[in-house]
KOLMI-225989 format. One record per residue (C-alpha): x, y, z; residue number from 1; residue in one letter. Coordinates in Angstrom, 1 decimal, always signed. Example, Ala and Ser with C-alpha at 12.3 -4.5 7.8 and 13.67 -1.06 7.14 Angstrom:
residues 2
east,north,up,num,residuo
+12.3,-4.5,+7.8,1,a $
+13.7,-1.1,+7.1,2,s $
end
This chain:
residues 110
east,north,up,num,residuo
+274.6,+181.4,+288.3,1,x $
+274.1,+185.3,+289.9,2,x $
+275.6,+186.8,+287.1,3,x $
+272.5,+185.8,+284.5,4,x $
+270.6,+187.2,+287.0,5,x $
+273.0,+191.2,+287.0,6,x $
+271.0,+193.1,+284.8,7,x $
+273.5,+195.1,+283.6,8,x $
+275.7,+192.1,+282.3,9,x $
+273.4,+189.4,+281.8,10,x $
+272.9,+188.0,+278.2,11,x $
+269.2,+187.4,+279.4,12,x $
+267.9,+191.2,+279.5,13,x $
+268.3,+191.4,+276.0,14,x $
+266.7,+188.1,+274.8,15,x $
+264.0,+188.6,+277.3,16,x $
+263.3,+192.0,+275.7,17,x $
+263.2,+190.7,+271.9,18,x $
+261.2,+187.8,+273.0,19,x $
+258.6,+190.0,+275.3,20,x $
+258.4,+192.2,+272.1,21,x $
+257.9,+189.0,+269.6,22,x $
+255.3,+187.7,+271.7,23,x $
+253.0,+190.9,+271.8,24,x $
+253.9,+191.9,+267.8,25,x $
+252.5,+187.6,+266.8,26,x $
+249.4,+188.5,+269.5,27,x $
+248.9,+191.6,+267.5,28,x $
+248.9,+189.2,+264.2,29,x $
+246.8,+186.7,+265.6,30,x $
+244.1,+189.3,+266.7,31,x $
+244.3,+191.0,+263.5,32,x $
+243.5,+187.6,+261.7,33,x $
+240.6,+186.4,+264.2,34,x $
+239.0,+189.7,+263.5,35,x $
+238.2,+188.3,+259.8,36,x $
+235.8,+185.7,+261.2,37,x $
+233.4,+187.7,+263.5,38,x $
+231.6,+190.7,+263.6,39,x $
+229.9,+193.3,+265.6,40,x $
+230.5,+193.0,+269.3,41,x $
+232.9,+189.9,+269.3,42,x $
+234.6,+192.4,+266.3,43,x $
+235.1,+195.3,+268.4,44,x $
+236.2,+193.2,+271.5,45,x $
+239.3,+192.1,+269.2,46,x $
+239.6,+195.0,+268.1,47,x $
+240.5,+196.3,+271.9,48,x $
+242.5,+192.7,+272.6,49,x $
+244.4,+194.2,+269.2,50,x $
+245.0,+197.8,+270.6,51,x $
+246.4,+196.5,+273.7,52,x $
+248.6,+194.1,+272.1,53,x $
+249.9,+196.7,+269.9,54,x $
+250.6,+199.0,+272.5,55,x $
+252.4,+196.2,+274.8,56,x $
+254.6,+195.3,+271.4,57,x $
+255.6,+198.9,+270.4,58,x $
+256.4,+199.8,+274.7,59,x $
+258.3,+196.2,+274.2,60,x $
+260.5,+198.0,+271.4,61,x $
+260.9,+200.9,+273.1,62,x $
+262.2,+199.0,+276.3,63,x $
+264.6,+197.2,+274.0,64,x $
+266.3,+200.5,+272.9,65,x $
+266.6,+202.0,+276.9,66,x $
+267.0,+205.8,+276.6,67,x $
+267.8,+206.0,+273.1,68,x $
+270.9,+208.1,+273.7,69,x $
+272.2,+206.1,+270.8,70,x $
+269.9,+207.8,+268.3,71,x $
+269.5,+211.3,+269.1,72,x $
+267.6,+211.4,+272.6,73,x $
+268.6,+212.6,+275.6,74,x $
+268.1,+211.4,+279.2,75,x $
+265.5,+213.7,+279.5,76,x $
+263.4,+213.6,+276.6,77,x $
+264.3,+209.5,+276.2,78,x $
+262.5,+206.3,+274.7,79,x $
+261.4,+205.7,+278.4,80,x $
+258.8,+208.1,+277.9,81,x $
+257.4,+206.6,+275.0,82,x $
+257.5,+203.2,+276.3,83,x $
+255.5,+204.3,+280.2,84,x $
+252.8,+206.2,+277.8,85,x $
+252.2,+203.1,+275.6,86,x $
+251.7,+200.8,+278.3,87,x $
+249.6,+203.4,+279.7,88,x $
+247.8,+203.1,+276.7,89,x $
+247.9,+199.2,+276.8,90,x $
+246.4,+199.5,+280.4,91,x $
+243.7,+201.8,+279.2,92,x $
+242.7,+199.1,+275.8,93,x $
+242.6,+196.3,+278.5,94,x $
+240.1,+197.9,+280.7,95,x $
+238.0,+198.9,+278.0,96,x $
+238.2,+195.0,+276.8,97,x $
+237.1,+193.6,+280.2,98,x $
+234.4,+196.2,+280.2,99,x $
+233.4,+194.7,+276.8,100,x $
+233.6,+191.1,+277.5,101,x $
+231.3,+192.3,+280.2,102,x $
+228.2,+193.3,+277.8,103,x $
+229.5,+191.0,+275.2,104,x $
+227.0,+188.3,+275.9,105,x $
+223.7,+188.5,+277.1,106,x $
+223.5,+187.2,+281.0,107,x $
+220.4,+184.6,+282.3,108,x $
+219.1,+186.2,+285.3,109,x $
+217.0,+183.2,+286.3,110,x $
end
């Protein structure tokens, strides 16, 4: 049972990767179809849910394929660097969708 949990042996780190990046890429579709039904404000609030789960699929990829060594990168200029700036980026969309969400709807001060 501790050897599923090794991450340099288990079958899991893998799956887990694929199915982390398959999860974000169908979020990404989803978004992209919800943003047919609604407009202005609700539109660009998707629009930043979209962003973000763009950014979490493509750092999910890049995870997947580690350094990259297999393909032409090095350890120092590797796939790990790609991945950190796209969650970065993913960080930044979320933000900006909480501070949307924020002035989406118009509050009751009563």
């Amino acid at each position: 049972m501790i050897a599923i949990f090794d991450y340099s042996t288990s079958s899991l780190s893998p799956e887990l990767k694929i199915v982390t990046f398959i999860l974000f890429a169908a979020a990404f579709i989803l978004y992209l179809d919800t943003r047919r039904h609604f407009g202005g404000n609700v539109k660009s609030f998707i629009d930043l849910l979209s962003l973000f789960a763009l950014c979490m699929a493509m750092g999910a990829l890049f995870r997947y394929f580690g350094d990259g060594t297999d393909f032409g990168f090095t350890t120092d200029y590797s796939l790990k660097w790609f991945q950190s700036i796209c969650y970065l980026a993913a960080g930044v969309f979320y933000i900006l969708a909480a501070k949307k969400l924020l002035t989406l709807f118009a509050v009751n001060e009563s």
